[in-house]
N, C-alpha and C positions, 0 to 999 in steps of 0.2 A: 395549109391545104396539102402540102405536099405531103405532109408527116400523115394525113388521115388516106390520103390516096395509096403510099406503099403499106398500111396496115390492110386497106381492103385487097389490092393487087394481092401479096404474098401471104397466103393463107395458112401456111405450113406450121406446125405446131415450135414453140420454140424460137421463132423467127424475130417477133415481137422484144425481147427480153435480148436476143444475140443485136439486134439492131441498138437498142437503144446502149448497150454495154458497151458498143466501139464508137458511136456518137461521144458518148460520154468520154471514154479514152483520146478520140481523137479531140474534143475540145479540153483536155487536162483537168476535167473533174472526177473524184471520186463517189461511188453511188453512193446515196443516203442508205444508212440503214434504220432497222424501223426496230429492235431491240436496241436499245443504251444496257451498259452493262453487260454488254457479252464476256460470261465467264470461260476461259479457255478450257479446252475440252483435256480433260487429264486420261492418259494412258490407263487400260487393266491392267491390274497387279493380284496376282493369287498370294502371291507371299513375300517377303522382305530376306534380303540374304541379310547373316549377322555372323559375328565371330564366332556365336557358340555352334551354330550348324558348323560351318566352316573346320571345327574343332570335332567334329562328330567325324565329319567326313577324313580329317588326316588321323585320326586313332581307329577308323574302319578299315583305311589304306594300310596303317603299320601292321592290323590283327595279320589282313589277308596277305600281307607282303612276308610277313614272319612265317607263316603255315608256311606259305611257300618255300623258307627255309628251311624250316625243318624236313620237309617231304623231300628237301635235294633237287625241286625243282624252281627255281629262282634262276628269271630271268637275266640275259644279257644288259651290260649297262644303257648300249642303245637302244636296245628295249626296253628297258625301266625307266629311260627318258624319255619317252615316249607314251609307256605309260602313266606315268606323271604330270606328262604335258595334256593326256588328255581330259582329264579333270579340272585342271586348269583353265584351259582354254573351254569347256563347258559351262563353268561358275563364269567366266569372263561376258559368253553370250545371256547368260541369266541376267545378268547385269542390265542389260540392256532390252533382252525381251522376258518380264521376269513372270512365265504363263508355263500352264503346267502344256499346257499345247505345243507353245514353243521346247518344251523338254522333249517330248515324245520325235518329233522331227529331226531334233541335233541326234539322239539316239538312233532314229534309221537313216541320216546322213552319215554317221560315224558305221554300222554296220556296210552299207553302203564303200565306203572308202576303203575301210580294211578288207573288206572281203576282196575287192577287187585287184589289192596292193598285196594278198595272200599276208598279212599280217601275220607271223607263230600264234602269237600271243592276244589270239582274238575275244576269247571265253574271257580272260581276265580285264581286257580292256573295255569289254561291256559289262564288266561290272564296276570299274570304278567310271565307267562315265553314268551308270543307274544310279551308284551311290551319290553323284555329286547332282544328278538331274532328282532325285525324288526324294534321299534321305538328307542334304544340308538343308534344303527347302522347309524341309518338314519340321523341324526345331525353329520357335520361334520366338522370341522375348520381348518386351514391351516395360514400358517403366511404370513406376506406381501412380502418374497421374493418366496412363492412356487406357482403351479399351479398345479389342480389336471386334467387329462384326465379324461373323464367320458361317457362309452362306455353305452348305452341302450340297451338291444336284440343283443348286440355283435356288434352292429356299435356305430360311433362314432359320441358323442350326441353335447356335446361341454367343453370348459373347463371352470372350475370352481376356484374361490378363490381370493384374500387371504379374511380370514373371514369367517363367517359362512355360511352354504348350504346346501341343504338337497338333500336325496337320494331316489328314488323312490322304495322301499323294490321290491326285485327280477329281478326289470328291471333293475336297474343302479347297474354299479360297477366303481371304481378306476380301471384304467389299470395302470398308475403309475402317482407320483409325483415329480414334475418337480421343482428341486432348479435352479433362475433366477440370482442369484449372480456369480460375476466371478470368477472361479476357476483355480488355481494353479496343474499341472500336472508334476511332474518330473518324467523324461525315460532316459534312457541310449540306443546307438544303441552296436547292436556287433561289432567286433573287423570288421573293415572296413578297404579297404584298398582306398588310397587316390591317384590321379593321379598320383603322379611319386610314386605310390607303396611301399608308407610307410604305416603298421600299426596303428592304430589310436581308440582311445576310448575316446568317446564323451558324455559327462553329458547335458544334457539340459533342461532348463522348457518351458511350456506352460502356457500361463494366455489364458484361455477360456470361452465364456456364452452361454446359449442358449435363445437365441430371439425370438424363434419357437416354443413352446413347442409341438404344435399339430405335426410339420416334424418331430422335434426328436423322440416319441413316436412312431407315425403311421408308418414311414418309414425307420426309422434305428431298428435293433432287438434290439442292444446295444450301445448307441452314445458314450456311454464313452469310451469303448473298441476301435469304431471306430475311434475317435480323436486320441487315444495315438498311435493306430497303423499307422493310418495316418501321424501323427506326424514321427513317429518314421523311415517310409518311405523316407520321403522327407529329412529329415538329413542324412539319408544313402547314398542318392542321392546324397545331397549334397557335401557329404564326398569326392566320391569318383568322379566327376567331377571339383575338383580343386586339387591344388598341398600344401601342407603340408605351403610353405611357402606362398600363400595367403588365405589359410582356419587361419593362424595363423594372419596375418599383417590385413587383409580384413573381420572380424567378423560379423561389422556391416551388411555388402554387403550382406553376408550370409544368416544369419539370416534373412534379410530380405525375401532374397528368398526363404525361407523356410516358411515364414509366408502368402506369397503368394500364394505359389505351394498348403497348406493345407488346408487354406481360401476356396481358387477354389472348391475344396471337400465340406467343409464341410457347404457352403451356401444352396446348397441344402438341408440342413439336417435341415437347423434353425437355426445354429451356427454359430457362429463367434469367430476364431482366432486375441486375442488383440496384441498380441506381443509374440515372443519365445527370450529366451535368454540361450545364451551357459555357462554354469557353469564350465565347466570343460573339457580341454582335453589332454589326457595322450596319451604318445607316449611310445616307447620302450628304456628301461635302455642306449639300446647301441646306439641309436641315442640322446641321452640329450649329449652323453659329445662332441661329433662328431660338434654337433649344439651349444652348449656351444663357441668351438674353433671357430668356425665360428663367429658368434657376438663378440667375440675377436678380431679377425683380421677385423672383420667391423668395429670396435671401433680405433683402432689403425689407421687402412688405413684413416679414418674420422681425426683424429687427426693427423696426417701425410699434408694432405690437407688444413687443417687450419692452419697449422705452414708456410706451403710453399705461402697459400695464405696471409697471414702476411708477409711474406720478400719481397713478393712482391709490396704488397702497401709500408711498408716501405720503399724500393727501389723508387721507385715513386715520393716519397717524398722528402728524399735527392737529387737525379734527378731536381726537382722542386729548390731545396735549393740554389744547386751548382749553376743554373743559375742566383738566384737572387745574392747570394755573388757575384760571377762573373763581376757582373755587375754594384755593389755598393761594393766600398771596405771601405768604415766608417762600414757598415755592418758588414764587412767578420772582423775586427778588432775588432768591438765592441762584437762577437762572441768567438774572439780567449780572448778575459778577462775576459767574462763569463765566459770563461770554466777554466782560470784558479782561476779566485775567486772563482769557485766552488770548486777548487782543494785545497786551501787554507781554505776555511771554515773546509774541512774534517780533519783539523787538518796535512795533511801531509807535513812533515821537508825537505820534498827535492821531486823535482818534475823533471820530465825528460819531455822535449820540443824539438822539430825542432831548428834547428842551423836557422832555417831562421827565424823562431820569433823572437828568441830573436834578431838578428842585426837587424832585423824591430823595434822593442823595444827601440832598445839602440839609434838607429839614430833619433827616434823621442824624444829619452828619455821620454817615458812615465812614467816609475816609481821614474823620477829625480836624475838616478844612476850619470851622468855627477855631476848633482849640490853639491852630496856628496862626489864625488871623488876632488874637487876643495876645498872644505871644509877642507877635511881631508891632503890636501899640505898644505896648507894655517898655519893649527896647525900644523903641521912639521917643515917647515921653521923657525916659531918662536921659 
């Protein structure tokens, strides 16, 4: 009640928002913010200092320094310290504020100070601090994988690079530089839930380029931002339109669809998605050992079916067997002495056989039992 009485009392604009700001500080919370993702706001830049301007401007400094030699007018050493120092200390605040804006104001604070100081050597001093505020500026180099944007009067002039290229002091700036190599993105989505309502956390990379550098620039604010969040989207999707066991068994399929759904996106932009791949995904403690037993009894049931579909060909086989013995009995015979010269080779003293082998045996007298039973009358008798 009290909180709805001092909004109706204090009606003042702003009032609302300053109230609730020192509540909040005096109870040690910080406010919620209502964008996630806040990309830190980057500085304007018209141009980039580099060695080669750098080099423009001390071979502009030695032309004008020489003439001056020769003409016999060449300054004092404290003034040529001076003069020295002041291009220096120019390039130094570029550094720092690096605007063709910020240029023009060190220019009428340096006019400003010498004049007031009665400088000799003022005509010279403003011009090597013009050389170093608009002509190192103006030389500008980039490598063979970047592309620089390069806006005129605030529209967009064309792109420039890799190599060297100059800028047109006050007209031209950099709006930004664009790397053309393919990059690696890793995101993780939040805890998601998956069609039949499992919890689920998901690692995954992006390999990405930009093909476009004028789309990306002119018509995303932030393409990178936009990619991961894109990214990051479409995985959630993913996630949570299939079931835990074909997000697991089915990756490739995935994946794929994910590299599709984000592509669609981000073609407009300039861009192109090479391939995503899933790194990692983690589920909850108490469904691993649940899914654990599961792949057990899938392994087991698998192994159960191979055994049974083995007795069965086996079966098959013998099946096959019995009709050939059947039906050739020198076969079914020369079988039954295999098997027991087998049984002999293993070295065993006593073998147990079918009552109807052996009188099959004896009547053909195969092992010559008759011949040594006649034998051994034969030495008896005598």
């Amino acid at each position: 009640m009290k909180f709805k009485e001092s909004t109706r009392e204090n009606k003042k604009p702003g009032f609302f928002a300053k109230s609730q700001d020192t509540r909040q500080k005096t109870e040690g919370l910080e406010q919620p913010q209502l964008i996630k993702n806040i990309h830190p706001r980057q500085k304007k830049r018209d141009f980039s200092l580099n060695a080669i301007g750098i080099g423009f401007l001390g071979i502009g400094i030695l032309f004008v320094l020489g003439g001056g030699y020769i003409t016999g007018s060449l300054p004092s050493l404290m003034e040529l310290g001076i003069l020295l120092g002041i291009p220096c200390a120019t390039l130094v605040l570029l550094i720092f504020f690096p605007r063709w804006s910020a240029g023009l104001k060190i220019c009428i604070l340096l006019i400003c100070i010498l004049g007031i100081t009665n400088f000799p050597q003022l005509a010279l001093a403003l011009i090597f601090a013009a050389m170093a505020v608009f002509i190192t500026p103006a030389v500008q180099r980039l490598e063979e994988w970047e592309r620089a944007i390069v806006l005129r009067f605030g529209r967009f002039h064309r792109t420039r690079g890799p190599g060297l290229f100059m800028l047109l002091p006050l007209t031209d700036r950099i709006a930004q530089t664009v790397d053309l190599r393919i990059r690696v993105t890793d995101f993780s989505t939040q805890e998601t839930l998956t069609l039949d309502s499992v919890t689920v956390t998901v690692d995954a990379l992006c390999f990405w380029l930009v093909w476009d550098p004028e789309k990306a620039v002119l018509e995303v604010q932030n393409y990178e931002d936009a990619v991961i969040l894109s990214s990051k989207t479409a995985l959630r999707n993913a996630v949570s339109s299939h079931d835990l066991t074909t997000f697991l068994g089915h990756g490739e399929v995935i994946q794929k669809q994910i590299q599709e759904e984000v592509d669609r996106k981000t073609t407009e932009w300039g861009i192109t998605i090479q391939h995503i791949e899933i790194t990692d995904i983690q589920i909850p403690e108490e469904l691993q050992d649940s899914l654990s037993r599961i792949a057990q009894a899938e392994r087991e049931k698998k192994g159960r079916i191979l055994l049974a579909d083995a007795e069965i060909e086996i079966a098959k086989k013998l099946e096959a067997a019995v009709d050939i013995y059947a039906k050739n009995e020198p076969a079914m015979k020369l079988k039954i002495l295999s098997i027991l010269n087998e049984g002999l080779k293993a070295g065993n003293s006593m073998m147990l056989v079918p009552n109807s082998i052996t009188e099959n045996l004896e009547a053909k007298d195969i092992f010559g039992l008759e011949a040594l039973t006649e034998l051994r009358r034969e030495k008896s008798e005598k």
